[in-house]
Phi, psi and omega in degrees: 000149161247094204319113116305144144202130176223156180273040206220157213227158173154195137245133175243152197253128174224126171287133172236122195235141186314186164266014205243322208082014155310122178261114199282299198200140189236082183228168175263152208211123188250108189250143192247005178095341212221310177248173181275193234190110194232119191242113194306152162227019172309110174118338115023034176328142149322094188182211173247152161231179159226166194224081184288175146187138197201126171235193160348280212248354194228134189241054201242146178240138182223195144235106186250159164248147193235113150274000000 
């Protein structure tokens, strides 16, 4: 699973994309500000991903690894 929490409230779009550059999962992430934002990831393979989310105010790009 994967935490979101920013200190800005909206909708953000987060991206998961392989190391191949396969885009894994693709969703909309509705934030109420207050709590965090928790994104399954079950079905998921094992590996590296990347990870965009990006709204209004907010721009982050990452790197996860799924054991």
């Amino acid at each position: 699973m994967v935490k979101f929490t920013s200190k800005s409230f909206g909708e953000y779009n987060f991206e998961m994309t392989s190391i191949e550059g396969k885009c894994v999962l693709k969703t909309k992430i509705n934030y109420d500000g207050v709590n965090n934002v928790i994104i399954p990831l079950s079905g998921v393979e094992q590996g590296i991903y990347f990870i965009r989310i990006s709204g209004d105010q907010l721009e982050f790009t990452g790197k996860l690894i799924v054991n």
